[in-house]
C-alpha positions as CSV (number, residue, x, y, z in Angstrom):
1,X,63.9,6.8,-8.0
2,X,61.6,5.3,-10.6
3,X,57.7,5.2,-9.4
4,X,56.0,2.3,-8.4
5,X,55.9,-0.5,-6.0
6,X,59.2,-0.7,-3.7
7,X,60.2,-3.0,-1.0
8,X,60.4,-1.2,2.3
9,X,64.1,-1.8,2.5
10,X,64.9,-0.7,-0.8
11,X,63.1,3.0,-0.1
12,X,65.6,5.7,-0.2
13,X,65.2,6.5,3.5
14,X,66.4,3.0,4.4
15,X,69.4,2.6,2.1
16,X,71.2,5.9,2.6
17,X,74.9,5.4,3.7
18,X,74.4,6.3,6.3
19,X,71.1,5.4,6.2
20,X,67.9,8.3,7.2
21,X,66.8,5.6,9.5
22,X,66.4,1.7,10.3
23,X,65.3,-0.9,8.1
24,X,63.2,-1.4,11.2
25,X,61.3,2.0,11.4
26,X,60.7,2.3,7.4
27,X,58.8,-1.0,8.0
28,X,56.8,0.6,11.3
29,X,56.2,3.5,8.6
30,X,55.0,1.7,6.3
31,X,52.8,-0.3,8.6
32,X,51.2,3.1,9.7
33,X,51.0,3.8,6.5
34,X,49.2,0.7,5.2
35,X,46.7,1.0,8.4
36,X,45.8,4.5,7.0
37,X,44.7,3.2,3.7
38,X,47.7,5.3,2.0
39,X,49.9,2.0,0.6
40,X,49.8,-1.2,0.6
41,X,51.8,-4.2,0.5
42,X,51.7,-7.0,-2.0
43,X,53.8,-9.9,-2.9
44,X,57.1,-9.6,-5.6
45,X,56.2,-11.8,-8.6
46,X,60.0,-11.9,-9.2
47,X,60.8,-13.2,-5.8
48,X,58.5,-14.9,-3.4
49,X,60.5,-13.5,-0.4
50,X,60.1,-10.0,-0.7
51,X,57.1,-7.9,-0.4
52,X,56.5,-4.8,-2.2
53,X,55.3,-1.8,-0.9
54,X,52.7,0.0,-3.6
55,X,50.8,3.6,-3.2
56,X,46.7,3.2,-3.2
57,X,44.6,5.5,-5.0
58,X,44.3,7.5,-1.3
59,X,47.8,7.7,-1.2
60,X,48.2,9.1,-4.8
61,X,45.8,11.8,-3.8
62,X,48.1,12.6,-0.9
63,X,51.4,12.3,-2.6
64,X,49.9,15.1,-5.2
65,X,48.0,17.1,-2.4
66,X,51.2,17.1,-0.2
67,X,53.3,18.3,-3.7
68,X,50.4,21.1,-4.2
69,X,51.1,22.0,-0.7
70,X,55.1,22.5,-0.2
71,X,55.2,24.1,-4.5
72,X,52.7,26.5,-2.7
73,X,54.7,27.3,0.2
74,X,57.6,27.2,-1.8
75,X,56.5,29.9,-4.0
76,X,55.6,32.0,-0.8
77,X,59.0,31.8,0.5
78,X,60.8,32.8,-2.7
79,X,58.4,35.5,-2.8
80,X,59.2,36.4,0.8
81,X,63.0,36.4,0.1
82,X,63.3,36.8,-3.6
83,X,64.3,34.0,-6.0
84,X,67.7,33.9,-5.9
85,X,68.0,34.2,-2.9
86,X,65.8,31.4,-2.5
87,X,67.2,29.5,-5.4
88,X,70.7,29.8,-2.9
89,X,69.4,28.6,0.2
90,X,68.1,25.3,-1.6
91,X,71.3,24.8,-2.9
92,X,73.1,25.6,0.4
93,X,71.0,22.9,1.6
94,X,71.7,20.4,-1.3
95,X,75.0,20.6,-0.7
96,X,75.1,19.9,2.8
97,X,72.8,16.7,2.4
98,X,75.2,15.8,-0.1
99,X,72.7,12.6,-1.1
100,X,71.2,13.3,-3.9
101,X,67.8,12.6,-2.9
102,X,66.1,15.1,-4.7
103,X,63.7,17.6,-3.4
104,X,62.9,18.3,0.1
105,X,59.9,16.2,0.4
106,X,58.7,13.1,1.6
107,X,57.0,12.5,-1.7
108,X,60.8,12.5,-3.2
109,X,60.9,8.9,-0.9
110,X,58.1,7.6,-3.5
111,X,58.6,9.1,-6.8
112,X,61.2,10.9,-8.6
113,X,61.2,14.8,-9.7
């Protein structure tokens, strides 16, 4: 998914066949979201009808604080296990989602990897 500002319904999590969950609760999320200061929503100058959902500086700081965050614990588990054997459980678990979706993040929802 290419960075930048998305409509809510357009988010991975809301078009997954089947999709991760309702059109409805991606726009509640979002509307928690944009009451914590972390996105916000603007208008589509390409069509009047849709709004666009768009990361604010907070939520930037977030997104990279939250990637710092699972690459750290990451790391602790392949440490813990060894990597291959870490490198096979994420694969193991790529191929059961089966979606493509990248990595096992919410950031991966926002940005791609």
């Amino acid at each position: 998914m290419s960075p930048g500002p998305r409509s809510t319904t357009s988010l991975p999590i809301a078009t997954r066949t089947p999709p991760a969950v309702t059109k409805q609760a991606a726009g509640k999320t979002v509307d928690v979201l944009a009451a914590r200061g972390y996105v916000e929503r603007a208008g589509d100058p390409a069509d009047a009808r849709r709004r666009l959902v768009v990361l604010t500086p907070r939520g930037h700081e977030l997104l990279a604080l939250s990637g710092e965050i699972l690459e750290r614990l990451r790391a602790e588990r392949a440490a813990r296990v060894g990597p291959e054997r870490f490198a096979a459980f994420q694969d193991g678990l790529r191929a059961l989602t089966d979606d493509g979706a990248g990595p096992f993040a919410a950031a991966a929802w926002f940005v791609s990897s």
